[in-house]
C-alpha positions in Angstrom: 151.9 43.1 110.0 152.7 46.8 109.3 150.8 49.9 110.4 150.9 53.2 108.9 149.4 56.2 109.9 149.3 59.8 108.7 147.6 62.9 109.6 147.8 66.5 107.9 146.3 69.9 108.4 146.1 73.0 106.6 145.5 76.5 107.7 145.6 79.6 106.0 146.0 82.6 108.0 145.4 84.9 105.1 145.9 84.8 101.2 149.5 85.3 101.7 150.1 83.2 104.9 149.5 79.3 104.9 151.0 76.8 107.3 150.9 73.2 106.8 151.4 70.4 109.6 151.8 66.4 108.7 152.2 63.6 111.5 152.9 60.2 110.4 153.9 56.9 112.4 154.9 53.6 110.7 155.5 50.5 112.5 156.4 47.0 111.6 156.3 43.9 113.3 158.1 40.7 112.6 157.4 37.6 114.7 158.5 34.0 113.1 156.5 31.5 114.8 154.9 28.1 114.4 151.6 25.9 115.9 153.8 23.8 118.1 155.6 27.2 119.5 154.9 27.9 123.4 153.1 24.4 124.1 156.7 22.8 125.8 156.1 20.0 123.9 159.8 18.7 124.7 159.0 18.7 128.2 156.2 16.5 127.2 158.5 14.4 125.2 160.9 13.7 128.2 163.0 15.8 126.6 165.8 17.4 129.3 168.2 20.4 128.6 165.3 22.2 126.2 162.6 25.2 126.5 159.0 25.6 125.8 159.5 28.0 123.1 159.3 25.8 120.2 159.1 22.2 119.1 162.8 21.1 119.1 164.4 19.8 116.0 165.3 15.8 115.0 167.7 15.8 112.0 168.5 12.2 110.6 169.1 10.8 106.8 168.7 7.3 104.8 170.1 6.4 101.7 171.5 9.6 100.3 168.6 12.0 101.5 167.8 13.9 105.0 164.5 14.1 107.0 164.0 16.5 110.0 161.2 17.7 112.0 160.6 20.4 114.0 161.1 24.5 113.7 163.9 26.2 112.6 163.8 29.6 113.9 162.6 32.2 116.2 162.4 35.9 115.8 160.5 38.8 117.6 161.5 42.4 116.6 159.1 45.3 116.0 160.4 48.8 114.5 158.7 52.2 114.8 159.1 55.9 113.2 157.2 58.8 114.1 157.4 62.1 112.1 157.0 64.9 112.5 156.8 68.2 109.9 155.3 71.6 109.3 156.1 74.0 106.7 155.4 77.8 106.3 154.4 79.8 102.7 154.5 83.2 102.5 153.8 84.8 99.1 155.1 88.5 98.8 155.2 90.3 95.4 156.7 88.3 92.7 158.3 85.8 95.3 157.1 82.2 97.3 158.7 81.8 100.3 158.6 78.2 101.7 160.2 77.4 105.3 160.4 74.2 107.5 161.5 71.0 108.7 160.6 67.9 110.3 161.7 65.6 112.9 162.0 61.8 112.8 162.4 59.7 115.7 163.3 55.7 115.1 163.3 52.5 116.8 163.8 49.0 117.3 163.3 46.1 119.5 165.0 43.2 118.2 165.0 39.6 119.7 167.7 38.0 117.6 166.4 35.0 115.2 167.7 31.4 116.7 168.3 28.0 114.5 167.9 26.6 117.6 165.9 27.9 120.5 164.5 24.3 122.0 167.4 22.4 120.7 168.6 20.2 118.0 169.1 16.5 118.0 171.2 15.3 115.2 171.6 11.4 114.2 174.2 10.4 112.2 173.9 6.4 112.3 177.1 6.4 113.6 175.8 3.5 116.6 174.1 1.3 114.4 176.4 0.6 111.9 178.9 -2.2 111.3 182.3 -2.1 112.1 183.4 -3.9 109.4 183.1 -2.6 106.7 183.4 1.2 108.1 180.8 3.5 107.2 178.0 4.6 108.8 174.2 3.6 107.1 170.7 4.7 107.8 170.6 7.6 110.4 167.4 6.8 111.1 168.4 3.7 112.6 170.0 5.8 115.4 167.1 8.3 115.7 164.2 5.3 116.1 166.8 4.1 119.1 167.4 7.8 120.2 171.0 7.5 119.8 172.0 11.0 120.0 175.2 11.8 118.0 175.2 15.8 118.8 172.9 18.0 120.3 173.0 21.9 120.1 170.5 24.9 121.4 171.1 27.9 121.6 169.3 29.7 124.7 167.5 32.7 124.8 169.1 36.0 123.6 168.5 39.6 125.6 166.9 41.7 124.1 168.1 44.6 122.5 167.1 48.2 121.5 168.2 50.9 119.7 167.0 54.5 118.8 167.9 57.5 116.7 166.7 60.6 115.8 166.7 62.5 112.3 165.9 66.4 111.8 166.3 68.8 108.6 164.9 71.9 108.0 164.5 74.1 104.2 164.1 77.5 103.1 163.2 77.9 99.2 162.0 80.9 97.1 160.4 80.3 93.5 161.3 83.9 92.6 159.2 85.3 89.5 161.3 87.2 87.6 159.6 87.9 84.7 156.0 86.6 83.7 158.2 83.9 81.3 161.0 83.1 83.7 160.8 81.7 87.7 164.2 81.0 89.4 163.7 78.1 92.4 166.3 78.8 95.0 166.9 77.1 98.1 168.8 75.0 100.8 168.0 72.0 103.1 170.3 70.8 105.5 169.6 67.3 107.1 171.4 66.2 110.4 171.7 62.5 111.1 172.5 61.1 114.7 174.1 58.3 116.0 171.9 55.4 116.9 171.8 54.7 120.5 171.6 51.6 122.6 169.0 52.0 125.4 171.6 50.4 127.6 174.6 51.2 126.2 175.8 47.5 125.2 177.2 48.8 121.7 180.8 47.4 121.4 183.3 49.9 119.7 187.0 49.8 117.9 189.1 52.4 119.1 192.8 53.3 117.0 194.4 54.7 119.7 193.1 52.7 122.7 196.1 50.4 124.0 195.4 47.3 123.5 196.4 45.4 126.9 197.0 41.9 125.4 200.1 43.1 123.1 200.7 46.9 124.4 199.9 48.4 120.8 197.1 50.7 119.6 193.6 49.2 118.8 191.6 47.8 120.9 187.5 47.2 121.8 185.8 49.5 123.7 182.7 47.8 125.5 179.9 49.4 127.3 179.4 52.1 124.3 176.5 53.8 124.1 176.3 54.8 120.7 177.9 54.7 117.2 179.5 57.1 115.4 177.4 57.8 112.6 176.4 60.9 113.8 176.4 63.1 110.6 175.2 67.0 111.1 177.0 69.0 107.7 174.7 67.4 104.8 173.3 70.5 103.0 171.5 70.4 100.0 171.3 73.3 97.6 168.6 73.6 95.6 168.9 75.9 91.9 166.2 75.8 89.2 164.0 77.9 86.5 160.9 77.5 84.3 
């Protein structure tokens, strides 16, 4: 599900004065998850070395096709972006002046999608099949013995979150130079910052960090807590006429 929500207000101090305010949050949630997720049905299975989080998987073949049962994924992550904005007009003479700027503040709470969160049991018919000639046959000999080939799960990831801000701010003036001819002049400047872990788990490549396994330059930098996309000099010119 998404939610969106915006709010807006208009006030005019006088016929030349009018200040305008918007608000506006938008959040998204995505959460993959089945009827058999939460229920520990492989406990109820007998099943050791798995979690109650979803159904685990059972991958096994016949005769030149697969069958499987049992959830492939899990996913929980929810992002959010409030916003903030309010602009200024003043008209004076023959010109419009506009001012203002807004503020956005972003985030995200991700737990990362797993193939295998309650685990996977493959079958391969490896155990059933004759030794002479070599080959295996039907997998699904194997499975209805529960002669495991390989098993995999992947446990539960942390999770993570991030957050970054955005802000700009304008100044325009539709200029009326003549009752036939209006120049639109103007410049925006929008500053971008880094996005931050809440508990600074980024991992970083540094150039001139030594790297201690060969004594040369390059090496990860661990414990970072934040990128370096931080970008601050975007302006924006604006230059137009009717």
């Amino acid at each position: 599900p998404a939610w969106v929500s915006t709010l807006g207000h208009t006030y005019t101090f006088n016929p030349h004065l009018i200040n305008e305010f918007r608000a506006g949050t938008e959040r998204d949630i995505s959460v993959i998850s089945f009827p058999a997720s939460g229920k520990d049905y492989a406990s109820k299975l007998g099943v050791k070395n798995s979690n109650a989080e979803n159904f685990p998987k059972f991958e096994f073949g016949a005769a030149s096709t697969g069958y499987g049962m049992g959830p492939g994924n899990a996913l929980n992550q929810w992002e959010q972006t409030l916003m903030y904005a309010d602009s200024v007009t003043y008209l004076k003479g023959r010109h419009a002046f506009k001012f203002g700027g807004d503020v956005r503040l972003n985030q995200v709470n991700k737990q990362s999608g797993r193939n295998q969160p309650s685990g996977e049991f493959d079958f391969n018919g490896y155990y059933t099949s004759d030794i002479y000639p070599s080959g295996s046959t039907v997998a699904m000999a194997d499975m209805l013995l529960g002669y495991v080939n390989t098993y995999n799960i992947q446990p539960a990831d942390f999770i993570w979150g991030v957050r970054k801000k955005e802000a700009s701010w304008f100044a325009q003036d539709d200029w009326k130079l003549t009752p036939h001819l209006t120049l639109n002049l103007g410049v925006r400047q929008d500053f971008q910052f880094t996005w931050k872990e809440v508990q600074n788990r980024y991992t970083a490549f540094s150039p001139t960090l030594i790297n201690p396994t060969n004594g040369l330059p390059g090496a990860l930098v661990y414990g970072v807590k934040g990128t370096n996309g931080t970008k601050l000099w975007n302006f924006a010119p604006r230059l137009g006429f009717a």
